[in-house]
N, C-alpha and C positions, 0 to 999 in steps of 0.2 A: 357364406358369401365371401368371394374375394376379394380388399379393397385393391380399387384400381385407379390409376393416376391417370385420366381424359386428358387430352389434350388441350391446356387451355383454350377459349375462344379470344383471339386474335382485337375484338372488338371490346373496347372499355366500355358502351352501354350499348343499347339495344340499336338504337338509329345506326349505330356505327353497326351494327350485326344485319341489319336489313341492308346498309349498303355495298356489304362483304356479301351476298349472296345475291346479289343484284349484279354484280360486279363475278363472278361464276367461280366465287371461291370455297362455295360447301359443295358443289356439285353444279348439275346443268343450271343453265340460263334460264331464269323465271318465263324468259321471251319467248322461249320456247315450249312453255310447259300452259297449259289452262285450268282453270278453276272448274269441274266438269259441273259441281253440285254448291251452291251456297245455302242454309239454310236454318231457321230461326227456332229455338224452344226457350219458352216460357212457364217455371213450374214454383210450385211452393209445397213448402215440405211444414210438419211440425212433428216432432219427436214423442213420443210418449212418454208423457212425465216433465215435458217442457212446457216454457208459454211464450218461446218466440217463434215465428213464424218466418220461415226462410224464405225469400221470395227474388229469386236467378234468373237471372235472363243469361244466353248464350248465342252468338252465331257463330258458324261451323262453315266449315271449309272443305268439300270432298278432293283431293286430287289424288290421282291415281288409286294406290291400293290405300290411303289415309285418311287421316281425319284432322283437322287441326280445330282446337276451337277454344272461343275466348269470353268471359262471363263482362258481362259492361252492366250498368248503372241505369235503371229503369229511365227512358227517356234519349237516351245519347242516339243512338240509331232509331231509323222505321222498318217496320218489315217490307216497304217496296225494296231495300236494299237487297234483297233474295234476289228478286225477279231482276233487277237491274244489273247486279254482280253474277251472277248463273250463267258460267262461260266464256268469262272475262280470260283476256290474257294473265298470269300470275304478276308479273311484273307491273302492271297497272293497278293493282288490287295494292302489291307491294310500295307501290310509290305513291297512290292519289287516294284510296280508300279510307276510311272515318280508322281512329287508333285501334278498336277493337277488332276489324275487319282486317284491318295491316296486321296486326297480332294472328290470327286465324288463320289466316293466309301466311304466314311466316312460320308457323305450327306445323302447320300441312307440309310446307315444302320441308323442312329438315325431318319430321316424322316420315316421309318418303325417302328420302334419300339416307335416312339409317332408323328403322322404325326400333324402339322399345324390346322388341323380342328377338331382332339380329343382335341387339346389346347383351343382351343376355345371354345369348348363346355363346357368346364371345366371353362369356364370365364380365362384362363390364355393368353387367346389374345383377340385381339380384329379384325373380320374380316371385310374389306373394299371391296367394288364390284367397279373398275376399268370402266364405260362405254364404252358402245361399241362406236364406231366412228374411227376417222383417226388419224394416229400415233401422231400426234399433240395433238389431244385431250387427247388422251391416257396417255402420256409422260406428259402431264400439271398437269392432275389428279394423276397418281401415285408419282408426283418429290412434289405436293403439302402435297398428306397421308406423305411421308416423313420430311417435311418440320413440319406438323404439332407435328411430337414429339420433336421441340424443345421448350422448355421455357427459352426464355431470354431475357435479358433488350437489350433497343432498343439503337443501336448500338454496340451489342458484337460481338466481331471477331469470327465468325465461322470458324476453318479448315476443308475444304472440299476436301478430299485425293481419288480422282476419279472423275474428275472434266464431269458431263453432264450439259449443257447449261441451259434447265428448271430448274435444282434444284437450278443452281446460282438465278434463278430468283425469285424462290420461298421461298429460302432462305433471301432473300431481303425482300419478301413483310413480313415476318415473323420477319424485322426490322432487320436483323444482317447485318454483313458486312464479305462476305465472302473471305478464304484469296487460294485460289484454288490451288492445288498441282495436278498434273499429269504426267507420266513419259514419254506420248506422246501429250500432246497439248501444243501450247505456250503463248497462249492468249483464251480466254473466247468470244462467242459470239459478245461480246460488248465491246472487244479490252483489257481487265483485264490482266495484265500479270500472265502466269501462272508459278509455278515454280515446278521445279523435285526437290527439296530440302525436303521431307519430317521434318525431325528434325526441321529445321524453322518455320515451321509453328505450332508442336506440341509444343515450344517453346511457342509461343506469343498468341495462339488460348487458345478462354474461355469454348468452346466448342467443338468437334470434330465431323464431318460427317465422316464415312468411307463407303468403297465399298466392298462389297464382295469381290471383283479381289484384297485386300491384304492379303485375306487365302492364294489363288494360289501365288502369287509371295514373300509370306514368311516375309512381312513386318509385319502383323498382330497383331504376340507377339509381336514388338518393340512399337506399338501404343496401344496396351491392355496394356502392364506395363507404359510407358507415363502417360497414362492419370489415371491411377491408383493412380499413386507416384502425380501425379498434384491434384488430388482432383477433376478433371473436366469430366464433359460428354461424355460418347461415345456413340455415336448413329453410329449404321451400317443398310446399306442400300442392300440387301443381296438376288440376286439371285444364284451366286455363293454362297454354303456352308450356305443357310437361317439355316439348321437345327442344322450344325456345331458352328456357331454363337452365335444359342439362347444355346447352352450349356456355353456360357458364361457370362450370365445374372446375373445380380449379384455381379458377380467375375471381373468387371471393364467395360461389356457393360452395360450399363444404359437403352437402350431403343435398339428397334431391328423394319426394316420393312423386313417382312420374305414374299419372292415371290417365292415360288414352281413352280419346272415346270408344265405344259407350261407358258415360261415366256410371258410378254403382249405384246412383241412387234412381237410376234408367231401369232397375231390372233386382228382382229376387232368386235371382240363380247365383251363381258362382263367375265372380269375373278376377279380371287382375288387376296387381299395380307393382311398378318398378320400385324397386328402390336403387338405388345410386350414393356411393361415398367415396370419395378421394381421401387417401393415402396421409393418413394425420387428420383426418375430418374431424366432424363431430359424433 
């Protein structure tokens, strides 16, 4: 893959990127574009061999040939929001919409207007085929294409702020030592204790993993300026808000694995995911 140098996004956090494109600076006018499709999945997963039980929620955003979509927090939204948003002008969605819905709808619209696979074609990513097999297999293979945009010396603390059980794994074999932050687990797999303290760990960590699921719940900017002002790593891991994300390449994310829907744990065939690094990354 070739590292390539994106052009910063123009906006220091996110509000300021939803107002840059409100404003018809990535492309056309939300005012002119519609939401054709909004709509809701709720799934749980458990791994075999594990005993935590994932349990996602997502609501998704169709416009034009995309998809945008954003994982939220059992309870924040209802599903009348489908029926209510379905058709919505984009710019309404963008400005008055619940955070998760404004995230999906800001997904959608820059996944359109340069979707994942023009990036690549362009050499500005690099794409990865996920095999087909059982969620295990699946989950090993995508947490390891993760794993692999880290460059570090053997034993660096990695902060992993979204803690899935394979990627602690694979982070390991990749020699770091990960320091797991999550808002609902307490422990890791393999008994690690896990801590809801985020700031601790951007604190003491030489590298940062993040999740998509810190657009949705607003921590996002507090770990992009982090690790900015630290001089360190950020690698985000991004089905939630992949395209949101990569507008921040450059500007304090260092590397990016960008998953468009349909995400892989949707389907036992063979899908993809991006990966994305700027030029001195991680």
């Amino acid at each position: 893959m070739n590292r390539t140098s994106p052009a910063p996004s123009t906006a220091p956090t996110v509000d300021a990127l939803v107002e840059a494109v409100l404003a018809g600076e990535h492309g056309p006018l939300p005012s002119d574009l519609v939401a054709t499709s909004v709509f809701w999945i709720h799934h749980g997963t458990r791994l075999a061999g594990g005993d935590t039980t994932y349990l996602n929620q997502y609501v998704l955003v169709r416009l034009g040939g995309s998809f945008g979509g954003c994982a939220f927090e059992a309870g924040e939204i209802d599903p009348v929001i489908c029926r209510d948003s379905s058709g919505a002008p984009l710019d309404v969605l963008l400005r008055e919409a619940p955070r998760p819905l404004r995230i999906a709808a800001l997904d959608a619209y820059l996944s359109e207007t340069r979707p994942h696979r023009v990036a690549a074609e362009a050499g500005d990513a690099e794409p990865v085929t996920l095999p087909a097999g059982t969620p295990e297999v699946r989950a090993k293979a995508r947490d390891a294409a993760i794993a692999g945009l880290l460059d570090i010396e053997e034993g660096a603390k990695v902060g992993l702020i979204g803690v899935v059980n394979p990627l602690i794994a694979a982070i390991r074999e990749r020699g770091g030592r990960p320091l797991p932050c999550d808002l609902n687990l307490k422990a890791t797999q393999w008994g690690d204790p896990v801590t809801d303290d985020m700031h601790e760990v951007l604190d003491r960590a030489e590298a940062v993993v993040a999740t998509g699921m810190t657009l949705s719940n607003g921590s996002f900017d507090t770990i992009l300026e982090r690790c900015r002002s630290r001089g360190i790593p950020l690698i985000v891991y991004a089905q939630t808000g992949s395209a949101v994300a990569r507008a921040f390449l450059g500007s304090g994310v260092t590397a990016l694995s960008a998953e468009p829907f349909p995400f892989s744990q949707f389907s036992a065939e063979e899908t993809g995911l991006y990966r994305y690094r700027t030029v001195g990354g991680a």
